[in-house]
C-alpha positions as CSV (number, residue, x, y, z in Angstrom):
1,X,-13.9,5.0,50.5
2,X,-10.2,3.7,50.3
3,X,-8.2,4.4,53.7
4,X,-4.7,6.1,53.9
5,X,-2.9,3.3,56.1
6,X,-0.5,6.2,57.6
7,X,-3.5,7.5,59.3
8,X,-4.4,7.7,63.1
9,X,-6.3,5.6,64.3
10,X,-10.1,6.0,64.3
11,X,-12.1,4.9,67.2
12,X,-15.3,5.4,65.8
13,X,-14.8,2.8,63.1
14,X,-16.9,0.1,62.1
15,X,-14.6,-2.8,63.8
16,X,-13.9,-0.8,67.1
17,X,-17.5,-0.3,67.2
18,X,-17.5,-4.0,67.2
19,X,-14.9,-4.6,69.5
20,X,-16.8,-1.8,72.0
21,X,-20.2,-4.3,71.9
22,X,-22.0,-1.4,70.0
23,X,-22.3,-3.2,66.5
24,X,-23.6,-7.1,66.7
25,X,-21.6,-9.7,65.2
26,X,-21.7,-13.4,64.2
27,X,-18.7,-14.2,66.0
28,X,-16.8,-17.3,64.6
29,X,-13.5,-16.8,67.5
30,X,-12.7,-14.7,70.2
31,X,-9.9,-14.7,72.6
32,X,-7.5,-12.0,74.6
33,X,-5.8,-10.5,71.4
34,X,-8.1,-11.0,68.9
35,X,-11.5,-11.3,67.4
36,X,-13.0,-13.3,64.0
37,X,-16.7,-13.1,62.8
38,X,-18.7,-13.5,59.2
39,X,-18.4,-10.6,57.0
40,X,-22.0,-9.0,56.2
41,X,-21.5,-8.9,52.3
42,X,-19.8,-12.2,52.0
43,X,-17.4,-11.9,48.8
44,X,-17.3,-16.2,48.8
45,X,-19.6,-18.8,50.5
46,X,-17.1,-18.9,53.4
47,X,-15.7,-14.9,54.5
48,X,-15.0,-14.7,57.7
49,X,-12.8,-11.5,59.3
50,X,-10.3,-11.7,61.9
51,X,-9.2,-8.5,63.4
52,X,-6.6,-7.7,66.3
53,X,-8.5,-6.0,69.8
54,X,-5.6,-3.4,69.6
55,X,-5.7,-0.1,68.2
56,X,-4.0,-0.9,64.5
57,X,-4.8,0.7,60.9
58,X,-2.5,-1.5,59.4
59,X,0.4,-4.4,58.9
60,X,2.7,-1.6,58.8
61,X,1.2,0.2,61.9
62,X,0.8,-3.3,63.7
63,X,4.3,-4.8,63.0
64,X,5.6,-1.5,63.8
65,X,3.6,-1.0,67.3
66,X,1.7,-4.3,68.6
67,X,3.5,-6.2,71.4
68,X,5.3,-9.8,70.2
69,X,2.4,-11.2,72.1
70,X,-0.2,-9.5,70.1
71,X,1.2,-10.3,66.8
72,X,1.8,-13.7,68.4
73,X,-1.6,-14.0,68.8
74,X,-3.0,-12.4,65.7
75,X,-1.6,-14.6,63.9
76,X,-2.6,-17.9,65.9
77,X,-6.1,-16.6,65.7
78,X,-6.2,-16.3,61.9
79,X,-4.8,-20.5,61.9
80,X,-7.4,-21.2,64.6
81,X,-10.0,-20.1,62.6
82,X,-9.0,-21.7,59.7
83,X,-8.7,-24.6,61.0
84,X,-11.6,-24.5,63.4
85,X,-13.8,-23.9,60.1
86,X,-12.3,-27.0,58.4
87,X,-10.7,-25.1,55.6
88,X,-7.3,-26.2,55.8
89,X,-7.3,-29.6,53.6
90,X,-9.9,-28.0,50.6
91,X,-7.8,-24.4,51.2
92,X,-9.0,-20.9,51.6
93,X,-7.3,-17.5,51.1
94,X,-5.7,-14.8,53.1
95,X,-6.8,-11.4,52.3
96,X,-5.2,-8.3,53.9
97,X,-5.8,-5.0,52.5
98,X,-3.6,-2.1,53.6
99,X,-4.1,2.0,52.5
100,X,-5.9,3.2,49.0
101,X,-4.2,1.6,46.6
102,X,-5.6,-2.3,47.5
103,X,-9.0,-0.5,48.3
104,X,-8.7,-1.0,52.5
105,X,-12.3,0.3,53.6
106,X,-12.0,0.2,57.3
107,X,-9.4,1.5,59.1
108,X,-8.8,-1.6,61.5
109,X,-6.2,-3.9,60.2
110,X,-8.3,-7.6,59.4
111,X,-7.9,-10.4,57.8
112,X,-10.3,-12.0,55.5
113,X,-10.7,-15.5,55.4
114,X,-11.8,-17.0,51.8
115,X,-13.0,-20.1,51.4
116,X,-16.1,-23.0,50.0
117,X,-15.2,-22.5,46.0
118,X,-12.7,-22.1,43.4
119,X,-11.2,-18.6,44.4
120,X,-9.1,-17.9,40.5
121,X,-6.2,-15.8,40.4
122,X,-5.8,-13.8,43.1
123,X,-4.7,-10.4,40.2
124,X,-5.4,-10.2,36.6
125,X,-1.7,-10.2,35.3
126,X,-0.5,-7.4,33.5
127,X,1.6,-8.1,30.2
């Protein structure tokens, strides 16, 4: 089910669940603002998730709300990782879904973290 990114925040989601200790995770990276770990259904040999601590449906909602040190570390987390998981030289992909249109399924913003293969065209272009 696709998520409306103008929603309220749901604390009963799959990540906050997460984030509460009441869903396990691989964790990959965890520090005060944010939190990465390996996606269950892994969409490329390397998919790992990064996702802010704070109460956020979206980019929109977190650009709009989150402190400048939250977004300041969001955003070194997501490098971090990267970097942490040897990806930057071979290359990987950032992924950030927001509302029903690009098919968000959990409303918690994340980041996915592609990497390991040939990734191809990120859309199909349209003539």
């Amino acid at each position: 089910m696709a998520v409306d990114a103008t929603q309220p925040y749901d604390d009963q989601n799959v990540f906050a669940k997460i984030l509460r200790g009441e869903i396990p995770c691989r964790r990959v990276y965890e520090d005060e603002w944010s939190l990465a770990f390996h996606d269950i259904n892994p969409q490329s040999p390397t998919h790992i998730l990064v996702i802010p601590k704070g109460a956020y449906v979206s980019w929109d909602d977190f650009s709009a709300k989150a402190s400048d040190a939250e977004i300041t570390g969001f955003v070194r987390a997501v490098g971090h990782v990267a970097r942490e998981a040897g990806l930057v030289a071979p290359g990987y992909r950032l992924l950030a879904n927001t509302g029903t249109n690009s098919h968000q399924e959990v409303p918690h913003l994340h980041v996915h973290v592609f990497a390991g293969r040939q990734l191809g065209p990120l859309l199909a272009r349209v003539d």
